[in-house]
Each structure stands twice: as structure tokens, then as C-alpha cells.
C-alpha positions as CSV (number, residue, x, y, z in Angstrom):
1,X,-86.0,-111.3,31.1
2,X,-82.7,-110.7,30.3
3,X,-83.5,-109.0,27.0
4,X,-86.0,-106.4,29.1
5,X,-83.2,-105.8,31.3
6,X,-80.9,-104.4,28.6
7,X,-83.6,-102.6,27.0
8,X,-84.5,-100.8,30.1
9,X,-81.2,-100.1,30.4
10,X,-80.7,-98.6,26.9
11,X,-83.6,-96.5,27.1
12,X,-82.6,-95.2,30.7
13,X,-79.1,-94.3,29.2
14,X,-80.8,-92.4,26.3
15,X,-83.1,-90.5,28.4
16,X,-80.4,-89.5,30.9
17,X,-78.1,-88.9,28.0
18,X,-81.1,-86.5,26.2
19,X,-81.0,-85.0,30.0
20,X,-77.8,-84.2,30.3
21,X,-77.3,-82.6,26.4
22,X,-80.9,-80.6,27.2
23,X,-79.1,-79.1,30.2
24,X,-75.9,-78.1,28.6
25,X,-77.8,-76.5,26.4
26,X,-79.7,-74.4,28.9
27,X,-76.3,-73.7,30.5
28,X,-74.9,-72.5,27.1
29,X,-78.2,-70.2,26.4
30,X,-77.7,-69.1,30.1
31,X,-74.0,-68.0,29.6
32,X,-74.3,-66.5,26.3
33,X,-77.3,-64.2,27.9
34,X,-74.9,-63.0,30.7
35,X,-71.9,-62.3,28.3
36,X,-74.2,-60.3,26.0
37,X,-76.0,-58.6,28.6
38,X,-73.3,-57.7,31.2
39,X,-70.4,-57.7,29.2
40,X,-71.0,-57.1,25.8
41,X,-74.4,-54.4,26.2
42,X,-73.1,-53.4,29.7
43,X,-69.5,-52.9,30.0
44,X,-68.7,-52.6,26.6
45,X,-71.2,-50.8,24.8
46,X,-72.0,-48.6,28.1
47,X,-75.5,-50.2,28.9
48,X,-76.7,-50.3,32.2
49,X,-75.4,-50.0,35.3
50,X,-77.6,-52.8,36.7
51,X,-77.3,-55.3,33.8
52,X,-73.3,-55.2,34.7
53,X,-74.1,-55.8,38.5
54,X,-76.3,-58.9,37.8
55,X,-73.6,-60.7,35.2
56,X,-70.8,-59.9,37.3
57,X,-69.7,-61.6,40.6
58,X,-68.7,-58.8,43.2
59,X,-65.1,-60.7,43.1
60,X,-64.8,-60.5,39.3
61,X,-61.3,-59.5,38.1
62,X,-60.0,-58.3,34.9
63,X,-56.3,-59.7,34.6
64,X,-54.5,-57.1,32.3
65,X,-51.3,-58.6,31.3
66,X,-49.0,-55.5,29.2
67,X,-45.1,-55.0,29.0
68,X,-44.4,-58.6,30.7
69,X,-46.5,-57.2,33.7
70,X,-49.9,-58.5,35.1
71,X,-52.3,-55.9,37.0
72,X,-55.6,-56.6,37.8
73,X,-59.2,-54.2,37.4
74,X,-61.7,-55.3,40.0
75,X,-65.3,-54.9,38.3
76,X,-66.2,-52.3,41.2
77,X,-63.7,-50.2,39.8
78,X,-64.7,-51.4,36.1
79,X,-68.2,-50.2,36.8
80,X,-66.8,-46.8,37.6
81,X,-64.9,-46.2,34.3
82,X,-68.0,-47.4,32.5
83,X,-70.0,-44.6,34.4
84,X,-67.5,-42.1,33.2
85,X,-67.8,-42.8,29.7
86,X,-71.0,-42.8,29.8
87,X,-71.5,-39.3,31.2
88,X,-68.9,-38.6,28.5
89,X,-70.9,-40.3,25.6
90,X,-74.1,-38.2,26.5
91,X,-71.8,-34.7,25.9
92,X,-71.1,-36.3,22.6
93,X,-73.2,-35.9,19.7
94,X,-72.1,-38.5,17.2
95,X,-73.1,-42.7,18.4
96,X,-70.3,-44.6,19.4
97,X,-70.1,-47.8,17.2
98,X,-71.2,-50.6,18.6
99,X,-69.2,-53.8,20.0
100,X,-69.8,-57.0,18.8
101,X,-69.4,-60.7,19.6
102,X,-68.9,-64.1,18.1
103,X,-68.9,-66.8,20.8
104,X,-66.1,-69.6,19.5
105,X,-66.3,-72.0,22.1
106,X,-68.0,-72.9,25.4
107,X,-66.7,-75.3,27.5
108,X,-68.8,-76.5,31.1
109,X,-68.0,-78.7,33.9
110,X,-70.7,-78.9,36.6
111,X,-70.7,-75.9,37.9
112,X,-67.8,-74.3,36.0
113,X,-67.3,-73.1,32.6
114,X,-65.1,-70.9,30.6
115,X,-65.8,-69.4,27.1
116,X,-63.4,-68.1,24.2
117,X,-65.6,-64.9,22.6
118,X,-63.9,-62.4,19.8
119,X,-65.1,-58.8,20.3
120,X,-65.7,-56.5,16.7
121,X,-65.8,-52.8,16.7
122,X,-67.1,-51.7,12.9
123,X,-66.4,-55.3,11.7
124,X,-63.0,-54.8,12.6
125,X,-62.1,-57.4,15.4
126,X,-60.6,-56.0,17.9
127,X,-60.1,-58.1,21.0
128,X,-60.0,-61.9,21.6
129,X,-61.6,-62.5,25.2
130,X,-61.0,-65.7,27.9
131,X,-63.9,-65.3,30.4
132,X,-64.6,-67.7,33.9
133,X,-68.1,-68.0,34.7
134,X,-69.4,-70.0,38.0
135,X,-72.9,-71.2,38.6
136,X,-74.3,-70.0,41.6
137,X,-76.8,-71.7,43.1
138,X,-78.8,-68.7,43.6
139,X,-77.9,-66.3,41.3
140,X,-76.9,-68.4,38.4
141,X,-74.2,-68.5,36.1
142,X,-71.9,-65.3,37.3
143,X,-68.8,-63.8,34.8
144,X,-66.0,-64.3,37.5
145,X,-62.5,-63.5,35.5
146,X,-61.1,-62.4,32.2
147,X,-58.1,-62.3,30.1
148,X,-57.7,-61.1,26.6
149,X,-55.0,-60.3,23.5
150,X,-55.8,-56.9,22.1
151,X,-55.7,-58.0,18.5
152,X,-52.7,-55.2,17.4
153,X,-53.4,-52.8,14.0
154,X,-50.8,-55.1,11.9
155,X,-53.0,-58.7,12.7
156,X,-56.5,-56.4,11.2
């Protein structure tokens, strides 16, 4: 009897365990979609308008930190710039490069999670990038802060 018991335990633990690492893994997929699709597409590489709304919570800040001094970009004014450059870009005849990214670490609690991402313009990485993500119940995971080091011309 004993022996059952343990087993049942064992085999409960390894379910919940394959559970739990199935999730995170949904999560991770889930996060990486937003980033790319928002952020990297959207904001960076002047994608749509839309895409940007649906990635990023209404009470998203950017947290610019220059000269010893922090100021902060609310995305509704973020959203704006991007709309300017993007009636700039179609005056323009020559394709902006595009930005890249490599995602180097995802890290999730519950509902929380933060991610370290490096951006590349032309192979040339330009931007290392510290973004807050919440789950929402209903909308999902939601890009809800940033920080970042400009990586400056010496460190290419």
C-alpha cells in the first residue's frame, strides 16, 4: 500500500511538474510574440499602429535615463513619434534597415515577468533593452515598462 502511495505521488509530481514547464513555455512563446510584434515590428521598425496598441499597456512607460537625469515617454506619446516617422519614411525612397532582436533571458513569476533583449540595426547592435511585461487576465501578457543602455560607437 505504501509503495502505491509513493508511486502516485511521484507520478503526480512529474505530471504537475510537465504542467508547470509546458506553461512556461507558452508564457515564453507568448512574450516573445508581443516583443516582436509591438515592439520590435511596431515601434521600432514603424509597423502598425494597431499591433503597438495590442502589445502595449495604456500605462506603459519608457524610462530614459541621460546626463544623470531620468524622464519618462508614455507610449501614447511613443505612438505619436512612430506616426511621424512613418509619414516621413513614405517621402523617402531608399528602405530603412531593419531592427533586430536576440532575446537573452526571460525571467516569469506568476503573473509577472521581465526580459533582457539586445536590439541590431545592420548587424551592428545598437541597444541593450530591460522590458516589464504583466499578464492580464483578459488581454494577456502586456509590455508595461522599459529601460535600456544605448550601446555607444566605441563598445561596436
Amino acid at each position: 500500500m505504501m509503495k502505491k502511495s509513493i508511486t502516485w505521488i511521484i507520478a503526480c509530481f512529474i505530471l504537475g511538474s510537465a504542467a508547470i514547464a509546458q506553461d512556461k513555455e507558452n508564457d515564453e512563446k507568448e512574450i516573445k510574440n508581443v516583443i516582436q510584434s509591438a515592439y520590435i515590428d511596431g515601434i521600432q521598425n514603424s509597423g502598425e499602429i494597431e499591433d503597438i496598441e495590442e502589445g502595449f499597456h495604456p500605462g506603459f512607460n519608457l524610462l530614459i535615463y541621460k546626463g544623470n537625469m531620468m524622464d519618462k515617454l508614455p507610449i501614447y506619446n511613443w505612438i505619436e513619434y512612430v506616426k511621424m516617422r512613418k509619414a516621413k519614411m513614405a517621402e523617402t525612397d531608399p528602405p530603412v534597415e531593419k531592427t533586430t532582436v536576440e532575446f537573452i533571458d526571460i525571467d516569469i513569476t506568476g503573473t509577472a515577468a521581465v526580459t533582457k533583449i539586445k536590439l541590431f540595426k545592420g548587424g551592428e547592435h545598437i541597444f541593450t533593452d530591460y522590458l516589464s511585461l504583466y499578464n492580464f487576465t483578459d488581454d494577456g501578457w502586456k509590455i508595461v515598462g522599459k529601460i535600456y543602455y544605448q550601446i555607444p560607437k566605441e563598445e561596436k
